[in-house]
C-alpha positions in Angstrom: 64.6 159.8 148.7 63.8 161.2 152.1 65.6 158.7 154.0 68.9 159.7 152.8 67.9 163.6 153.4 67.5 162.3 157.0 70.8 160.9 156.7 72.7 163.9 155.1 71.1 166.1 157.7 70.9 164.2 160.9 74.2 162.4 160.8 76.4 164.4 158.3 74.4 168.1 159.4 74.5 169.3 155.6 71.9 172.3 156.1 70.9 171.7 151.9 69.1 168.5 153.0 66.6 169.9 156.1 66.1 173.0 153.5 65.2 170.1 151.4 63.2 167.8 154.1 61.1 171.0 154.6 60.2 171.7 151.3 59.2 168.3 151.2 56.7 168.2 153.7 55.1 171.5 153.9 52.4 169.7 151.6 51.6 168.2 155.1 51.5 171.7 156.6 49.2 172.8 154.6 46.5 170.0 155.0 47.1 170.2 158.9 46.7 173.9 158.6 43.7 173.6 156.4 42.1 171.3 158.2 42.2 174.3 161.6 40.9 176.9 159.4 37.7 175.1 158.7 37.9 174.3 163.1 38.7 177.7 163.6 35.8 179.3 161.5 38.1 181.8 159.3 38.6 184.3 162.2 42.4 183.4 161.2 44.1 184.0 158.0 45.2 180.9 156.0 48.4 182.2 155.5 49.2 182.9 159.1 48.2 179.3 160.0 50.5 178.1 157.5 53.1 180.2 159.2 52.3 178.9 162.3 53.0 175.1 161.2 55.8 175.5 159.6 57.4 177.0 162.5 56.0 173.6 164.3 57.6 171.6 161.1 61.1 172.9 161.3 61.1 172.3 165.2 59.7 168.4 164.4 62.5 168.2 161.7 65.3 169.5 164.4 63.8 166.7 166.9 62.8 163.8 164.8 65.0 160.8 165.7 65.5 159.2 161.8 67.0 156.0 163.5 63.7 154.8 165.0 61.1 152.9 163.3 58.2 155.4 163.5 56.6 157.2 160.3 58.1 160.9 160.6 54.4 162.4 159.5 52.8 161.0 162.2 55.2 162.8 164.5 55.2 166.0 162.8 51.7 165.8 162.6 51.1 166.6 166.1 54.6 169.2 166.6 52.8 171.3 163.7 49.4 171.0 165.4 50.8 172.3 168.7 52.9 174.9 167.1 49.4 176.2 165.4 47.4 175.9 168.3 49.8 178.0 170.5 50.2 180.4 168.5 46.3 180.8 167.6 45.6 180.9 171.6 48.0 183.6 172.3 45.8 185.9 169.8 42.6 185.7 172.3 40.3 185.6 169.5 37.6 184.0 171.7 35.4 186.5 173.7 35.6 185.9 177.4 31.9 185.5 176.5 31.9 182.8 174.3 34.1 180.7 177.2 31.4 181.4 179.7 28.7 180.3 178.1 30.5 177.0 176.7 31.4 176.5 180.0 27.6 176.7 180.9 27.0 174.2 178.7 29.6 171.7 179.5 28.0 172.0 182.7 24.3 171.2 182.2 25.7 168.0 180.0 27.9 167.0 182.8 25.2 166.9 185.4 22.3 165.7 183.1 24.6 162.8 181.5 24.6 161.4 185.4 21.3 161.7 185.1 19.7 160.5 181.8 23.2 158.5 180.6 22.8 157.7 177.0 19.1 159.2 177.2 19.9 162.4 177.4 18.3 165.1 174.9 18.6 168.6 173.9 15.0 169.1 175.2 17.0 168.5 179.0 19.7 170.7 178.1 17.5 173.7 176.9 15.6 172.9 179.9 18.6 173.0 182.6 20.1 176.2 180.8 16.6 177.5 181.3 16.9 178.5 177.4 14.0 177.7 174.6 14.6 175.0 172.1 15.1 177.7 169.6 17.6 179.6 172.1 19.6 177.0 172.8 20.2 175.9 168.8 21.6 179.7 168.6 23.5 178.9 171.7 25.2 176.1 170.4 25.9 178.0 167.3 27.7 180.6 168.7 30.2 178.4 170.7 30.6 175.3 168.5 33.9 176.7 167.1 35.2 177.2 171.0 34.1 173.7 171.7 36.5 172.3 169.3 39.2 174.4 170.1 38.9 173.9 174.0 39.4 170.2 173.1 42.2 170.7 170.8 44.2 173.0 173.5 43.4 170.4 176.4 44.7 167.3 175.0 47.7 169.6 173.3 48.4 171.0 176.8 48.4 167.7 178.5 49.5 165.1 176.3 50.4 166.4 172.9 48.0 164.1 171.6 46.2 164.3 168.4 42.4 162.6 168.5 42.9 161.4 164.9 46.1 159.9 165.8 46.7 156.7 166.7 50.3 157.6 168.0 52.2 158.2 170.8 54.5 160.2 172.0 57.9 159.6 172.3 59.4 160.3 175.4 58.6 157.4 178.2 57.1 159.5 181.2 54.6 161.2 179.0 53.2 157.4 177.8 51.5 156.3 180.4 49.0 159.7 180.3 49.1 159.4 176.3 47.9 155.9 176.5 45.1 156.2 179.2 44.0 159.3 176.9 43.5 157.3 173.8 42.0 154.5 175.9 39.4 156.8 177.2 38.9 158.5 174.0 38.5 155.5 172.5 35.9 154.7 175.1 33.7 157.6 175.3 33.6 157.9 171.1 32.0 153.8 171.4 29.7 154.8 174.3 28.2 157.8 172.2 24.6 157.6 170.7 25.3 156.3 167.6 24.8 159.7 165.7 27.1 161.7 167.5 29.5 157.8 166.9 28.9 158.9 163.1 29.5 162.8 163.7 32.7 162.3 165.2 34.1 159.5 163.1 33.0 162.0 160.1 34.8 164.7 161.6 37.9 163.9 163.0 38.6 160.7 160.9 37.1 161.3 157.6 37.9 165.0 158.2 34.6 166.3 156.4 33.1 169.7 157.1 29.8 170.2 158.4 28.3 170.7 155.2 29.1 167.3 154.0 28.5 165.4 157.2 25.4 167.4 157.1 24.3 165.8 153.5 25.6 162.4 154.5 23.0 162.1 157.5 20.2 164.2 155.9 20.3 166.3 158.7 21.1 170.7 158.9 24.4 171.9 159.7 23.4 173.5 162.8 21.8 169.9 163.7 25.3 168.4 162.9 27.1 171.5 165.1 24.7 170.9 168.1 25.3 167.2 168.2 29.5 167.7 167.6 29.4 169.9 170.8 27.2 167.8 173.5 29.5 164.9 171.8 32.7 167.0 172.5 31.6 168.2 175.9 31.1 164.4 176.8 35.1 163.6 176.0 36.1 166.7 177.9 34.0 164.9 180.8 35.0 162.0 180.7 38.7 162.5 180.7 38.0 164.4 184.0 41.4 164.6 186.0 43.5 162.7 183.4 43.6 165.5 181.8 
């Protein structure tokens, strides 16, 4: 069915058949742009991320090359993502605030991973931050949602690269950054303690919220957000100047 819409549209320009091709795959919009509202902690309207990604699902249609042999949802996947994305960061929801303090963070974890490697605890990170056990579980709770979206924008800046994806992108100069991306991503997520392994395969591959990873591993939700940000802080590292 699709493939002749790609036909009518791409080769005989009939405008019917992208109205069509759109209708067909906003059901993709919609999981993409679900998926960033739970990320984004509902300080955005559902609606206006759907918006958003159907703005980045038109442009995907316009661009898509039908002739080649690769899966069109994988491609729109990460031109609605993007679209989303920019959009959300023009709106400087985040309080200058919030970025400082992540950036804090990211910070103590860089210089205590050279330290402790794999041994590294939350007990050292409390202790560099000069912050209580206690304090630092409320730090991490008010700037888990940046964390995600700090990674999001760097890889979508950089490489339009999705972390769930196992694509890449399209055009031949940009392959070379993709691919050492994914390599080091790849990396980095096997090197991980094995919880924050589990926390990030949950996330980003199994696309759970925190409430279910939370129940899988019998641990709290704010235990589940404090080990997805050291874990994410640890792939922003390590990607250093690739990046």
């Amino acid at each position: 069915m699709t493939e002749q819409l790609w036909i009518n549209y791409k080769e005989h320009h009939i405008k019917e058949a992208k109205d069509e091709l759109i209708i067909h795959y906003v059901a993709l919009v919609k999981i993409i742009a679900g998926r960033l509202y739970t990320s984004y902690n509902a300080h955005v309207e559902f609606d206006d991320l759907l918006g958003y990604g159907i703005i980045g699902l038109i442009d995907a249609i316009e661009k898509f090359d039908h002739k080649k042999q690769i899966k069109f949802e994988t491609y729109a996947n990460i031109r609605i993502r993007g679209a989303i994305i920019d959009q959300i960061r023009h709106m400087d929801w985040i309080p200058r605030s919030t970025r400082q303090k992540y950036k804090k963070v990211e910070e103590a974890i860089s210089k205590l991973q050279k330290q402790y490697g794999s041994e590294m605890t939350d007990e050292h990170i409390a202790a560099e931050l000069e912050l209580s056990l206690e304090e630092y579980s409320k730090l991490i709770g008010e700037v888990t949602t940046y964390s995600i979206v700090s990674l999001e924008e760097k890889l979508e800046d950089n490489t339009n690269f999705d972390i769930a994806s196992s694509s890449i992108e399209f055009q031949p100069e940009e392959n070379y950054t993709t691919k050492e991306v994914k390599r080091i991503l790849a990396e980095t997520i096997e090197n991980l303690p094995e919880k924050e392994k589990k926390v990030m395969q949950l996330y980003y591959y199994s696309e759970l919220t925190y409430k279910e990873i939370a129940d899988i591993l019998s641990i709290s939700e704010s235990r589940v957000s404090q080990i997805h940000t050291k874990a994410i802080a640890k792939l922003k590292i390590s990607l250093g100047n690739i990046v």
